[in-house]
PQR file with spaces between the fields and no chain letter, atoms N, CA, C, O and H, PARSE charges and radii, in Angstrom:
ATOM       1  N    UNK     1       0.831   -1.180    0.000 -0.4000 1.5000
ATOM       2  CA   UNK     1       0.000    0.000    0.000 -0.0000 2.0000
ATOM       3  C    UNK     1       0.875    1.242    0.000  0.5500 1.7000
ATOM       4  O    UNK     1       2.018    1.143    0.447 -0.5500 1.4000
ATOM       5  N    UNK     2       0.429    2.408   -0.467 -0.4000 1.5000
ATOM       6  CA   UNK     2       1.017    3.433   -0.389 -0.0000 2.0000
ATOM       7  C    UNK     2       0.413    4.348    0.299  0.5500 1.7000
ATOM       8  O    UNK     2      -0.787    4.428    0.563 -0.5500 1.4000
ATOM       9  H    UNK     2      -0.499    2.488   -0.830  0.4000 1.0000
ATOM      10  N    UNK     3       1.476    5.207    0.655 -0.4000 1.5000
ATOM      11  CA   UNK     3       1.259    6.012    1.754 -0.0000 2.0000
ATOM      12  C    UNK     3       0.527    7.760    1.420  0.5500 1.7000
ATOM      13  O    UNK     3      -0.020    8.630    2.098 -0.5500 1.4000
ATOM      14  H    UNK     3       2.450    5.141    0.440  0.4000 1.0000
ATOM      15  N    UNK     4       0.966    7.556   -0.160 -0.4000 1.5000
ATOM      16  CA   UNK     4       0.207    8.956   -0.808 -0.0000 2.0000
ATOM      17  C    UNK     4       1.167    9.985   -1.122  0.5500 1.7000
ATOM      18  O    UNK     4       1.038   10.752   -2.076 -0.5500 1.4000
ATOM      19  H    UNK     4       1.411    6.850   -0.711  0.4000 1.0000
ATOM      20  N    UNK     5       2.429    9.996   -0.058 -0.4000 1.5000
ATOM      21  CA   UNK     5       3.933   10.286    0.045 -0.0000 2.0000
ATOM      22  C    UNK     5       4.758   10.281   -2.047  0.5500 1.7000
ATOM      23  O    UNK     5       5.079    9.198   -2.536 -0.5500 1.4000
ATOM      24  H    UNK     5       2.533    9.372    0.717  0.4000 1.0000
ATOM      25  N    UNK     6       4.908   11.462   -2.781 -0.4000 1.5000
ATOM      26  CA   UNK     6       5.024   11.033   -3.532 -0.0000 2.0000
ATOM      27  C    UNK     6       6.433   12.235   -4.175  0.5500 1.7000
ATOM      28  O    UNK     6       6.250   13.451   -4.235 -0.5500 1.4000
ATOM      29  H    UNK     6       4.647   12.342   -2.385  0.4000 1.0000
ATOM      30  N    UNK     7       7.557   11.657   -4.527 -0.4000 1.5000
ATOM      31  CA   UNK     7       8.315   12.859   -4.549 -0.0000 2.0000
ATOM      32  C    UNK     7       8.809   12.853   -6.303  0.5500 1.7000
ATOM      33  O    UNK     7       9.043   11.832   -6.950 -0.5500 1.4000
ATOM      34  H    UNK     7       7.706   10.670   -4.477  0.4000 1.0000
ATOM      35  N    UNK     8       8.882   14.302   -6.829 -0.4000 1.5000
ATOM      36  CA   UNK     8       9.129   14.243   -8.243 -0.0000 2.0000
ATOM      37  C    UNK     8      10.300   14.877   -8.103  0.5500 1.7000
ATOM      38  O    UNK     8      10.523   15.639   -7.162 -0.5500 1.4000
ATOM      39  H    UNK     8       8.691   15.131   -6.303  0.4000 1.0000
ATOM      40  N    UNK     9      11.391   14.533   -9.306 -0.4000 1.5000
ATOM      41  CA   UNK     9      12.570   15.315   -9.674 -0.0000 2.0000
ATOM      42  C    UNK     9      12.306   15.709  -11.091  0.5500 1.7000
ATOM      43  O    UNK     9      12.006   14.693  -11.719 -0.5500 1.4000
ATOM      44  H    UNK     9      11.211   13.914  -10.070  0.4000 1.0000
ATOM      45  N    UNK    10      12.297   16.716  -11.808 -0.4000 1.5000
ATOM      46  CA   UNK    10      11.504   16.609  -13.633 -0.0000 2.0000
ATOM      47  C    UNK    10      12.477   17.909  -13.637  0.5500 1.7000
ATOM      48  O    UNK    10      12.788   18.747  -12.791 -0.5500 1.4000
ATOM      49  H    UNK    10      12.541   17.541  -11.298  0.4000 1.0000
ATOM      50  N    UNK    11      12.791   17.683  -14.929 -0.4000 1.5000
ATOM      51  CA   UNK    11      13.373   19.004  -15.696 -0.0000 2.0000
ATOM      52  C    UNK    11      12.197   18.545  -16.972  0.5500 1.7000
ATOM      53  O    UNK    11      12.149   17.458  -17.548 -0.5500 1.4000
ATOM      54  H    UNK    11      12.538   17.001  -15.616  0.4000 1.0000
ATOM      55  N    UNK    12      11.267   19.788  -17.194 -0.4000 1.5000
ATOM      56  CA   UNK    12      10.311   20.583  -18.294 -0.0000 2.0000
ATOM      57  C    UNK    12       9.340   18.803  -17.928  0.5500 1.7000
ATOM      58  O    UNK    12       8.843   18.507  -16.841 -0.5500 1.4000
ATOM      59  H    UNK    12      11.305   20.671  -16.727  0.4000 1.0000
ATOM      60  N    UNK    13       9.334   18.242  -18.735 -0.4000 1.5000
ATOM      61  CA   UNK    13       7.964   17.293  -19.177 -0.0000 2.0000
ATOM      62  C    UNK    13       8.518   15.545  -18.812  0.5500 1.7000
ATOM      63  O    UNK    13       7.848   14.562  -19.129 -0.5500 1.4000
ATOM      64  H    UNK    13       9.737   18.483  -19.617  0.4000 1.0000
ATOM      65  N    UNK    14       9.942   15.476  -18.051 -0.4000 1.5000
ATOM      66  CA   UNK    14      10.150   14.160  -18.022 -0.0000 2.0000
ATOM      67  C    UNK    14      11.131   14.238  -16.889  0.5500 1.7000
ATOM      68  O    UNK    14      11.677   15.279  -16.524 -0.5500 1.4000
ATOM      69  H    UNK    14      10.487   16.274  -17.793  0.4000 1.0000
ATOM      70  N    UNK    15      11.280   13.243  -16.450 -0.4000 1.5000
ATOM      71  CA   UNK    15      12.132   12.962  -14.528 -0.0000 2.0000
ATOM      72  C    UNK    15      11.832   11.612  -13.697  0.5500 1.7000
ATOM      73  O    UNK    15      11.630   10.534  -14.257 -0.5500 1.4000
ATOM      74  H    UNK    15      10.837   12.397  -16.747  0.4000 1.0000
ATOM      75  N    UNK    16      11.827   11.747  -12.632 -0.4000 1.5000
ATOM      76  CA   UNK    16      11.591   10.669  -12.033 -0.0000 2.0000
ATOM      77  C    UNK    16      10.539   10.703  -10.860  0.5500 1.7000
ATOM      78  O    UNK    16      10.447   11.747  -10.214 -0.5500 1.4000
ATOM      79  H    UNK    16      11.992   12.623  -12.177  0.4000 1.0000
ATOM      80  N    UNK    17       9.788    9.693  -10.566 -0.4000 1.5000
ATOM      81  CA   UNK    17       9.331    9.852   -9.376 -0.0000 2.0000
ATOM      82  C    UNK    17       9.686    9.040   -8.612  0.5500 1.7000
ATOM      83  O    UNK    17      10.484    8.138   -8.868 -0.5500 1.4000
ATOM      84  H    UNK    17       9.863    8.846  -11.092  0.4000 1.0000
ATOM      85  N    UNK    18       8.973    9.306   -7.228 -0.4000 1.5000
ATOM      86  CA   UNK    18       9.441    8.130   -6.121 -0.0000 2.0000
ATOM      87  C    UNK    18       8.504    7.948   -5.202  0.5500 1.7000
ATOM      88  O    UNK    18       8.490    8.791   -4.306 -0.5500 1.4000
ATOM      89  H    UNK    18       8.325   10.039   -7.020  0.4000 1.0000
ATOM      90  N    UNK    19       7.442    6.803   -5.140 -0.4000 1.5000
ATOM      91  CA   UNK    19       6.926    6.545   -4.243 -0.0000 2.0000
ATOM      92  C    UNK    19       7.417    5.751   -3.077  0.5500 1.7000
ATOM      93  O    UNK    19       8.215    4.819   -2.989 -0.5500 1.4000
ATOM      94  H    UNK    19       7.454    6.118   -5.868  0.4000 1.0000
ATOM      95  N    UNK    20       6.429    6.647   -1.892 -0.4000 1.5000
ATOM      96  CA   UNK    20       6.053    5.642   -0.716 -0.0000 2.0000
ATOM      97  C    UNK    20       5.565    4.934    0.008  0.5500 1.7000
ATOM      98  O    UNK    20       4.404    5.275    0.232 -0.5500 1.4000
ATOM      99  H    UNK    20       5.780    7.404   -1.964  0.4000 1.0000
ATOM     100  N    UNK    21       5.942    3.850    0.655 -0.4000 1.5000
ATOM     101  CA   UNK    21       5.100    3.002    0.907 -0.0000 2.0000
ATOM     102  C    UNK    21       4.528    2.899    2.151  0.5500 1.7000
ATOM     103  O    UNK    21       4.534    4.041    2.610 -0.5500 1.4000
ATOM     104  H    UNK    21       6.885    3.572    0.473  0.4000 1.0000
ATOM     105  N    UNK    22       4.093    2.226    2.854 -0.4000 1.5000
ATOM     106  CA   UNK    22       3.633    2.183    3.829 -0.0000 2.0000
ATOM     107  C    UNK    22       4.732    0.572    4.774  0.5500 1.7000
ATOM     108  O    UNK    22       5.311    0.426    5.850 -0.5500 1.4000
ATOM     109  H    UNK    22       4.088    1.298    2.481  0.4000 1.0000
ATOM     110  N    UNK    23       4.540   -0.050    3.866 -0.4000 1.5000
ATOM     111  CA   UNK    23       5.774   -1.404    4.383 -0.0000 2.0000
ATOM     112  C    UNK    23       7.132   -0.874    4.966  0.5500 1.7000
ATOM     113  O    UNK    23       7.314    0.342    4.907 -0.5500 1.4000
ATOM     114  H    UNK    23       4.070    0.069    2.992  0.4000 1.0000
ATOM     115  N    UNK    24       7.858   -1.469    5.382 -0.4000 1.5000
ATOM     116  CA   UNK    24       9.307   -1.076    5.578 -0.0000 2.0000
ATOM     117  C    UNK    24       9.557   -1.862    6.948  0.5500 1.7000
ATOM     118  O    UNK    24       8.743   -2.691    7.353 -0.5500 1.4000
ATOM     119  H    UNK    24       7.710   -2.457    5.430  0.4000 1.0000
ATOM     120  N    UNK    25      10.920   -1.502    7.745 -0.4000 1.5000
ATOM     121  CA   UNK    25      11.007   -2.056    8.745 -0.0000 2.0000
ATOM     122  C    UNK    25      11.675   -1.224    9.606  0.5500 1.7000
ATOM     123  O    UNK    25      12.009   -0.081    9.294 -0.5500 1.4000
ATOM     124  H    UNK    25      11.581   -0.829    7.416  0.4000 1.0000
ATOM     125  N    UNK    26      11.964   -1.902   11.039 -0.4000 1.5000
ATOM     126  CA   UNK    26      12.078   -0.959   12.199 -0.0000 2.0000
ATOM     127  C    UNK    26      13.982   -1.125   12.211  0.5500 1.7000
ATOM     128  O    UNK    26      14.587   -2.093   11.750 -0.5500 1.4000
ATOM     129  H    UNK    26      11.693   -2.831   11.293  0.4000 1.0000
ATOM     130  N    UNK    27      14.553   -0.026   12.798 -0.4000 1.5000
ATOM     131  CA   UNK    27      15.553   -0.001   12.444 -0.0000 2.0000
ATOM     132  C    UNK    27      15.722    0.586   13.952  0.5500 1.7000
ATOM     133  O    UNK    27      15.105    1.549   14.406 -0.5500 1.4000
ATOM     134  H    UNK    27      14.061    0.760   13.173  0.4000 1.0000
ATOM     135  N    UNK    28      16.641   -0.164   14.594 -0.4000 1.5000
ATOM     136  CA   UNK    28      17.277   -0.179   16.002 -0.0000 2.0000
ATOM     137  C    UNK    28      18.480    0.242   16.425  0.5500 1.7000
ATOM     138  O    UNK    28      19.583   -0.284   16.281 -0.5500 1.4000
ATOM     139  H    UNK    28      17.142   -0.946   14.224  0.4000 1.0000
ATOM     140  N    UNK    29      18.089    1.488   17.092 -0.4000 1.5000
ATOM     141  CA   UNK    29      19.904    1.614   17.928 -0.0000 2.0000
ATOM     142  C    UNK    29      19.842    1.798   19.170  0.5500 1.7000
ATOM     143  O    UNK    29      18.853    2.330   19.674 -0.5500 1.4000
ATOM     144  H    UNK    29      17.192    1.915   17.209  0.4000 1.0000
ATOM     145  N    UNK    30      20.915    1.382   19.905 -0.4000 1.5000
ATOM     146  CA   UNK    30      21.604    0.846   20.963 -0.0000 2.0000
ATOM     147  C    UNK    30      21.056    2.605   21.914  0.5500 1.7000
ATOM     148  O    UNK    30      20.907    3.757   21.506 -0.5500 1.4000
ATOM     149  H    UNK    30      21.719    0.951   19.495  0.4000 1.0000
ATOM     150  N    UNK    31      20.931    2.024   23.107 -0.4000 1.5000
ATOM     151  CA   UNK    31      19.918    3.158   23.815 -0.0000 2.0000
ATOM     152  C    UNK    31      19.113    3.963   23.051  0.5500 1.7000
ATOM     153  O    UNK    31      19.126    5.146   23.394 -0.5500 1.4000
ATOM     154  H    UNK    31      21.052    1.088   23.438  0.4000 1.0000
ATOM     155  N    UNK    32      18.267    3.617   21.920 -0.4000 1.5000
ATOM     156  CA   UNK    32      17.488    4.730   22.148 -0.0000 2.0000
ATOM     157  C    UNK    32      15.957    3.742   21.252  0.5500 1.7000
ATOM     158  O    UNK    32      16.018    2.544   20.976 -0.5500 1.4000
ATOM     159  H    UNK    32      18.256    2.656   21.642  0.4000 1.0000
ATOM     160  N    UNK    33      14.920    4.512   21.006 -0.4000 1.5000
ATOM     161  CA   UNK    33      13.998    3.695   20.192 -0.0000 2.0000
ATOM     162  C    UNK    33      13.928    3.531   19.424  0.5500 1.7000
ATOM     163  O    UNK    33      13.949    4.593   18.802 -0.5500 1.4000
ATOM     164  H    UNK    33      14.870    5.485   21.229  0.4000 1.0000
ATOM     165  N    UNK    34      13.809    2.579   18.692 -0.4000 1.5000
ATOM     166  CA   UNK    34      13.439    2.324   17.424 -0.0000 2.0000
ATOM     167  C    UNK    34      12.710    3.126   16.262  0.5500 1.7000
ATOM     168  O    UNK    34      11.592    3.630   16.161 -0.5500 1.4000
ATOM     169  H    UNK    34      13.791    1.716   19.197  0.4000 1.0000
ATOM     170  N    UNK    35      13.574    3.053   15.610 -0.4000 1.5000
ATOM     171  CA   UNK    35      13.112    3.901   14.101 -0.0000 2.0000
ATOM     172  C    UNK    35      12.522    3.779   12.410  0.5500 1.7000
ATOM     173  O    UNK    35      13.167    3.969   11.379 -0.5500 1.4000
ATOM     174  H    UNK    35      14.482    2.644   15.692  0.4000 1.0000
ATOM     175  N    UNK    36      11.005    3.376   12.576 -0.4000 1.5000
ATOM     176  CA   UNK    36      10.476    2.892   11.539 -0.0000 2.0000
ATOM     177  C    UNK    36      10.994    3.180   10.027  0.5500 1.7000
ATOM     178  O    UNK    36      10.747    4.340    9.696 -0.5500 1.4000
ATOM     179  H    UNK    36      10.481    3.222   13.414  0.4000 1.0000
ATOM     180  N    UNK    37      11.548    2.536    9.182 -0.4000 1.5000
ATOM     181  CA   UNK    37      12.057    2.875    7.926 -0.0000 2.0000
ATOM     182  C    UNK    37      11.165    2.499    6.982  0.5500 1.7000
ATOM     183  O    UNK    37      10.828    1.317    6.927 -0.5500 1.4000
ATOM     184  H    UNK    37      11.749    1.594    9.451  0.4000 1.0000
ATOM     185  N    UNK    38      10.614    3.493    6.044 -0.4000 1.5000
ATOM     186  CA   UNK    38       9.440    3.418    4.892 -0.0000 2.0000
ATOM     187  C    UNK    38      10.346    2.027    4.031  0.5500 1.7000
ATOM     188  O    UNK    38      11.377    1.509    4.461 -0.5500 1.4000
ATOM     189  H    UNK    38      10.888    4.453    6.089  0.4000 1.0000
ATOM     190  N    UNK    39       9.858    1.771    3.164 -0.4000 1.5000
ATOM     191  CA   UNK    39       9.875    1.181    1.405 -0.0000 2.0000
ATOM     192  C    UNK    39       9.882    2.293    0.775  0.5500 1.7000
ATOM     193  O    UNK    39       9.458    3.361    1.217 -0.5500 1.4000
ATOM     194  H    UNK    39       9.021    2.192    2.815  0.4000 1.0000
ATOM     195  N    UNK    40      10.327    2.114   -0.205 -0.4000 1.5000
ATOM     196  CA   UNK    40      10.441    2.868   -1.615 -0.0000 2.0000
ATOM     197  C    UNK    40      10.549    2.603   -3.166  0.5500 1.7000
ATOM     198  O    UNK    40      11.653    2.333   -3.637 -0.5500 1.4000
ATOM     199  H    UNK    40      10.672    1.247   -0.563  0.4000 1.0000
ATOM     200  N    UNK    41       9.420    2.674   -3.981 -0.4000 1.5000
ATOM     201  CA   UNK    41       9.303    2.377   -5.012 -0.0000 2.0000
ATOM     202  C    UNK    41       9.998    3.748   -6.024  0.5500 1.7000
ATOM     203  O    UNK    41       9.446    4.848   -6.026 -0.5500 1.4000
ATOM     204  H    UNK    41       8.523    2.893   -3.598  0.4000 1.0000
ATOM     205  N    UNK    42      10.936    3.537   -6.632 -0.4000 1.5000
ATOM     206  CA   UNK    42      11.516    4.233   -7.663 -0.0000 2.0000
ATOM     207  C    UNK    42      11.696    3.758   -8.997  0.5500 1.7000
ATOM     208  O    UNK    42      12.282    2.770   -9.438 -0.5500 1.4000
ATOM     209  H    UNK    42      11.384    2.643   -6.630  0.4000 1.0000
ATOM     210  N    UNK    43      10.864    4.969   -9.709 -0.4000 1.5000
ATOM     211  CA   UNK    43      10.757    4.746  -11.252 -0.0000 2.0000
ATOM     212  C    UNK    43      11.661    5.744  -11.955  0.5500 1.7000
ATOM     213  O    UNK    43      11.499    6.788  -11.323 -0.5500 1.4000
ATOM     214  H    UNK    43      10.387    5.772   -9.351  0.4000 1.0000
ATOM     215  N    UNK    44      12.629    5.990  -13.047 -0.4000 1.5000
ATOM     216  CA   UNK    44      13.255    6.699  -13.347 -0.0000 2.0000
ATOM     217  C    UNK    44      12.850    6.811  -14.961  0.5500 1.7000
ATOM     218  O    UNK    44      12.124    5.965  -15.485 -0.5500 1.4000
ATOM     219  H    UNK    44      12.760    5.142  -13.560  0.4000 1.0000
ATOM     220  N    UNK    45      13.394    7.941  -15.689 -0.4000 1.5000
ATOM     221  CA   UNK    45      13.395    8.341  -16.867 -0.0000 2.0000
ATOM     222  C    UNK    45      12.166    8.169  -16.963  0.5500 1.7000
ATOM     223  O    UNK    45      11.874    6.991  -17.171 -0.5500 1.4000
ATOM     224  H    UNK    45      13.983    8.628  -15.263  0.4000 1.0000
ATOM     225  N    UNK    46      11.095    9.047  -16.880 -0.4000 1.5000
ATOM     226  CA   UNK    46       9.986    9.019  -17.657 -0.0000 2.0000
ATOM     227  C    UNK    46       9.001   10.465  -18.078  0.5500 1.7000
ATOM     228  O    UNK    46       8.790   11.500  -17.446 -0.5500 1.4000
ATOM     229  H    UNK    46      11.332   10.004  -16.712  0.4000 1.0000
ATOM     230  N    UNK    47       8.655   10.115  -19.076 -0.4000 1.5000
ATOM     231  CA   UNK    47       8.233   11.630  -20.252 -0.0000 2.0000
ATOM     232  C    UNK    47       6.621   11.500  -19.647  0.5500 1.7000
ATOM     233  O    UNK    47       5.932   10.514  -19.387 -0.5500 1.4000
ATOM     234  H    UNK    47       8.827    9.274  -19.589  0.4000 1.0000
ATOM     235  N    UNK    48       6.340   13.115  -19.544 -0.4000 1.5000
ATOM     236  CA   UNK    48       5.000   13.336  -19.070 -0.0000 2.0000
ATOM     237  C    UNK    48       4.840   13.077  -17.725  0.5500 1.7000
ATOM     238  O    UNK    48       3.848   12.471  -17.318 -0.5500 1.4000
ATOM     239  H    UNK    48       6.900   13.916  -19.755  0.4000 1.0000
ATOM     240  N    UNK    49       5.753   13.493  -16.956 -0.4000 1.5000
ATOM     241  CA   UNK    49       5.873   12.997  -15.688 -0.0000 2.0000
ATOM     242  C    UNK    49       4.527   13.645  -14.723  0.5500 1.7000
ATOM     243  O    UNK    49       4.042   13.001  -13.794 -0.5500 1.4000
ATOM     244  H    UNK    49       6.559   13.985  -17.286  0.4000 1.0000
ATOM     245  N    UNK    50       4.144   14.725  -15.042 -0.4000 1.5000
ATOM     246  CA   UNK    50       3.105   14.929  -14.352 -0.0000 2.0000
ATOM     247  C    UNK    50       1.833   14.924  -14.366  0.5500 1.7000
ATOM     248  O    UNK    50       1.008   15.210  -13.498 -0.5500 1.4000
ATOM     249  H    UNK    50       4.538   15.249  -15.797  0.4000 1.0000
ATOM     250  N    UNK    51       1.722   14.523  -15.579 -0.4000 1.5000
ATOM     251  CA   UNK    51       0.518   13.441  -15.848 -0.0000 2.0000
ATOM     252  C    UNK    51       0.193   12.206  -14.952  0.5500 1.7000
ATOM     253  O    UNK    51      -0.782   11.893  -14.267 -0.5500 1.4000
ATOM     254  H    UNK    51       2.391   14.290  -16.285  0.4000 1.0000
ATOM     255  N    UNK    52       1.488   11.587  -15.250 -0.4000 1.5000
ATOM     256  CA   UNK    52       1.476   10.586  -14.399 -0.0000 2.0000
ATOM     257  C    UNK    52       1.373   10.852  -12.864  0.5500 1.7000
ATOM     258  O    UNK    52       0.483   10.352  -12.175 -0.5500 1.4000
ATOM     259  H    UNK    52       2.279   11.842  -15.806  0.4000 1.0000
ATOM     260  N    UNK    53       2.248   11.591  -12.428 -0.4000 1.5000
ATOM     261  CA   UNK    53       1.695   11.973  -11.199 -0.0000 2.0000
ATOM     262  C    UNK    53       0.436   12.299  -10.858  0.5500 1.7000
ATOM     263  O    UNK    53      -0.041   11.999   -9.763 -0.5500 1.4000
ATOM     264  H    UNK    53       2.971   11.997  -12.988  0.4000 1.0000
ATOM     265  N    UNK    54       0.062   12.675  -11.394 -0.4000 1.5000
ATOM     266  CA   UNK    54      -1.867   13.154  -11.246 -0.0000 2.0000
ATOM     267  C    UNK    54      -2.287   11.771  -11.434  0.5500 1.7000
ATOM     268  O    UNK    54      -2.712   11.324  -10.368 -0.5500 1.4000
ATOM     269  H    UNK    54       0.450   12.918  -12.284  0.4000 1.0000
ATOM     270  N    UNK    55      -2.330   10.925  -12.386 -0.4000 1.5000
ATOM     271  CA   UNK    55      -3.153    9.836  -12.652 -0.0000 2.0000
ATOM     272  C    UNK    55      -3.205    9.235  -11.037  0.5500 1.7000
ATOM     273  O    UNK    55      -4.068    9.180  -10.161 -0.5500 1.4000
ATOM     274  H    UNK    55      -1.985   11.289  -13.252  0.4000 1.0000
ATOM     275  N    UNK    56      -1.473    8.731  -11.196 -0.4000 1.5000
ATOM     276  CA   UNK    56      -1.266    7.648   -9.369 -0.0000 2.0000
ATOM     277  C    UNK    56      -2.113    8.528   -8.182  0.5500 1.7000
ATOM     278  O    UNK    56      -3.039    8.113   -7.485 -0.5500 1.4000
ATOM     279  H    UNK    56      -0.772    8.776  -11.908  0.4000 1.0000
ATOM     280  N    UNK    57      -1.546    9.757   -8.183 -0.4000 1.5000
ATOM     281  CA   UNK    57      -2.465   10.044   -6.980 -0.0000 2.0000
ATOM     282  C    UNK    57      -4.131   10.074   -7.171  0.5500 1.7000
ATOM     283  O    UNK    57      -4.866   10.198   -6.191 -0.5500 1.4000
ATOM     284  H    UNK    57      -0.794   10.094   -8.749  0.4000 1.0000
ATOM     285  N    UNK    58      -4.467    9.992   -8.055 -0.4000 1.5000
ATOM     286  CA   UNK    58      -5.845   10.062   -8.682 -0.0000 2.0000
ATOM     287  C    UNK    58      -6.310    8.496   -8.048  0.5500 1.7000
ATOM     288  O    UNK    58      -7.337    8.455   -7.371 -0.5500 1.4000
ATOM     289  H    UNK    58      -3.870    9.891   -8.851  0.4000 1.0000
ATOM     290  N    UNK    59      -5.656    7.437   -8.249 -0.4000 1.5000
ATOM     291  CA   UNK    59      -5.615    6.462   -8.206 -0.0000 2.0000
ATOM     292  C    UNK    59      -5.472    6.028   -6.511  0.5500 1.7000
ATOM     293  O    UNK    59      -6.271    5.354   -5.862 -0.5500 1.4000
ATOM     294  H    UNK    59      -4.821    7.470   -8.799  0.4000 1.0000
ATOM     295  N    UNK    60      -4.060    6.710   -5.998 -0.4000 1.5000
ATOM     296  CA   UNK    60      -3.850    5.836   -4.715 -0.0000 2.0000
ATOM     297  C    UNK    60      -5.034    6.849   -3.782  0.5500 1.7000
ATOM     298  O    UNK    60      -5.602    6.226   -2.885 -0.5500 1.4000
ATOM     299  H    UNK    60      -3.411    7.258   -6.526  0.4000 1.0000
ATOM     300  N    UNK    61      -5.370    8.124   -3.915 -0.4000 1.5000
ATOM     301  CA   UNK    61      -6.642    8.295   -3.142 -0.0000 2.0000
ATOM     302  C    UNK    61      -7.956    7.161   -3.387  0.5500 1.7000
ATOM     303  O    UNK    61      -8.415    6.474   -2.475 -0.5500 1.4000
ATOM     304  H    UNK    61      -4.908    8.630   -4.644  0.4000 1.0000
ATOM     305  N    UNK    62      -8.387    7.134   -4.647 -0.4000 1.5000
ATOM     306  CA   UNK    62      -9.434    6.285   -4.876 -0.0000 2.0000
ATOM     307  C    UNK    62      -9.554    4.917   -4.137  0.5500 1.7000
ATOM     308  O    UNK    62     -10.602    4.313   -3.908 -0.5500 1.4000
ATOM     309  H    UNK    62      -8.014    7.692   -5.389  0.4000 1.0000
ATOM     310  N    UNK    63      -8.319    4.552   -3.815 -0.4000 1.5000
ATOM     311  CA   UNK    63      -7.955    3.218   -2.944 -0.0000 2.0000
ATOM     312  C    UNK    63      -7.669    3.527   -1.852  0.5500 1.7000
ATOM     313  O    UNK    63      -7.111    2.714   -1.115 -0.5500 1.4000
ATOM     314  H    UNK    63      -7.468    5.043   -4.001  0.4000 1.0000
ATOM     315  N    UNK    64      -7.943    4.678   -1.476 -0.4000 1.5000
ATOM     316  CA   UNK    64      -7.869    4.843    0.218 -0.0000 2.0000
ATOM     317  C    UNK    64      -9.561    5.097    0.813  0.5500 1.7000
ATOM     318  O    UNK    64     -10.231    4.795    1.800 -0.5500 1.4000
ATOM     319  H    UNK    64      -8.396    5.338   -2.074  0.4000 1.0000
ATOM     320  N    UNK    65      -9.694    5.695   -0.222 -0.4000 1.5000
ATOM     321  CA   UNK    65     -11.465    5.625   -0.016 -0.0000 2.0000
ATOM     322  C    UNK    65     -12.281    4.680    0.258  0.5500 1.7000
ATOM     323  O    UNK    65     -13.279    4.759    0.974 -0.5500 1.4000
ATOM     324  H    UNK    65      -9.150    5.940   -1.024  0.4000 1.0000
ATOM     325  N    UNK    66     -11.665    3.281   -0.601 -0.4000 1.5000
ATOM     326  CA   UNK    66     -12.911    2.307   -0.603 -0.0000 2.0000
ATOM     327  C    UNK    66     -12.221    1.268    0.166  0.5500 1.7000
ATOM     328  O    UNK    66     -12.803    0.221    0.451 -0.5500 1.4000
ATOM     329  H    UNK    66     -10.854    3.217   -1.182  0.4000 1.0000
């Protein structure tokens, strides 16, 4: 599942994005608490990047709804 968390890098109409997830794991140090670490889905080189961005979030709201 994703978290909605969605970061773009684009020069003009193409770049990368990077989603986040909601999975990941806990990451532990010595005296102190534990520190949840996301997942990360990374897609690179792609044209029309903010299209696409609109679509996914179009999308990962619609699946948080139902």
């Amino acid at each position: 599942m994703f978290t909605g968390n969605i970061t773009i890098n684009a020069k003009e109409n193409s770049g990368d994005i990077e989603f986040q997830l909601k999975s990941g794991k806990t990451q532990r140090r010595k005296n102190s608490p534990g520190e949840f670490i996301s997942n990360f889905i990374n897609i690179a080189g792609i044209d029309n990047i903010f299209e696409i961005e609109k679509q996914c979030r179009l999308r990962i709201s619609e699946y948080q709804h139902n």
